[in-house]
N, C-alpha and C positions, 0 to 999 in steps of 0.2 A: 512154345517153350523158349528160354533166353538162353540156351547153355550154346556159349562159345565152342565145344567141340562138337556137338550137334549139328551147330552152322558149319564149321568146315567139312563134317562129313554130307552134309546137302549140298557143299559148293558155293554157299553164300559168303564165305569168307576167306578168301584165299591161303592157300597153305602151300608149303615146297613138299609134297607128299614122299617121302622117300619109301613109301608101301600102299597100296591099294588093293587090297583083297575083297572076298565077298561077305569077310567077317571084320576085320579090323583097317583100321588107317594108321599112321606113323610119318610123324615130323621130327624136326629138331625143337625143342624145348627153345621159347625166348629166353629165357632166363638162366643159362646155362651154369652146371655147377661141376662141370668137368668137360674137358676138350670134346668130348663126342656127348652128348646127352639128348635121346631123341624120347617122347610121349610116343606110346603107343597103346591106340586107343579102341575100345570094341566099339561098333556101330550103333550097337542096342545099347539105349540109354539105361543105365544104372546108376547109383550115387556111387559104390566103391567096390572093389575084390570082392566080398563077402556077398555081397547079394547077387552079385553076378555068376559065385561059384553056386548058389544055391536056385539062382534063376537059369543059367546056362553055365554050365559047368565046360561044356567042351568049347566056349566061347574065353574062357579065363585058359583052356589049353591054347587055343590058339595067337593070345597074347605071348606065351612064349616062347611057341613053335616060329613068329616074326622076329622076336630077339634075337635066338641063336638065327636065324636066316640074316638078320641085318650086320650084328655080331660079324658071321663069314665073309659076310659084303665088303664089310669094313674095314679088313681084318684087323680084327679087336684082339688081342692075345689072351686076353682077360676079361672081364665083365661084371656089375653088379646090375639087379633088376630091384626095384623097391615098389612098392605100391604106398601110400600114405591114406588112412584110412580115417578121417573127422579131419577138422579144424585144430585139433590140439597136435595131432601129429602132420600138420603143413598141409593139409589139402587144400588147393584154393580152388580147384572146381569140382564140382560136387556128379559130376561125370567119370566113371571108374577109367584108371587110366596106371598102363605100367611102362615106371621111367624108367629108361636102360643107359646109364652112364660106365662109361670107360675112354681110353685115349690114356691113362694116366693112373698111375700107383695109387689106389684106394683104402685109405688106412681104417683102423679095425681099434674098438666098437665106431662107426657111425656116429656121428653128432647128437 
């Protein structure tokens, strides 16, 4: 398989892991769109949310139960989580994966 987060959960490609659990991984995003913005990603390969809640449901809990833990880490005072599900709504890897950005006043609706 070529998915980029597959490799870094094997260890083939380095990452600053700021979570290592026995279900999920968490980095900081390259491409960052707010002062704190980390991927947090389940182990088990999926393409998005959706299949994942339908494949392993307490696997898509555990995505968020990392948030609020990284969130406190952080201390974030606030926070949003997004998931992006197709290429029409920005996913660029087809590896389900939930973004947690905060650091910074988050305006409302979303781009």
């Amino acid at each position: 398989m070529n998915c980029i987060f597959c490799k870094i959960i094997a260890g083939e490609i380095p990452a600053n892991l700021l979570l290592n659990t026995e279900d999920v991984v968490a980095f900081p995003d390259l491409n960052p769109q707010a002062p704190t913005h980390i991927l947090i990603v389940p182990k088990i390969h999926v393409e998005n949310a959706a299949e994942l809640a339908e494949m392993q449901p307490n696997a898509l809990a555990e995505l968020f139960k990392a948030a609020k833990k990284l969130a406190i880490e952080l201390n974030l005072p606030g926070y949003r989580t997004v998931f992006n599900t197709g290429e029409a709504a920005g996913q660029s890897v087809f590896h389900a994966h939930l973004h947690l950005l905060g650091g910074r006043a988050l305006g409302w609706p979303p781009g």
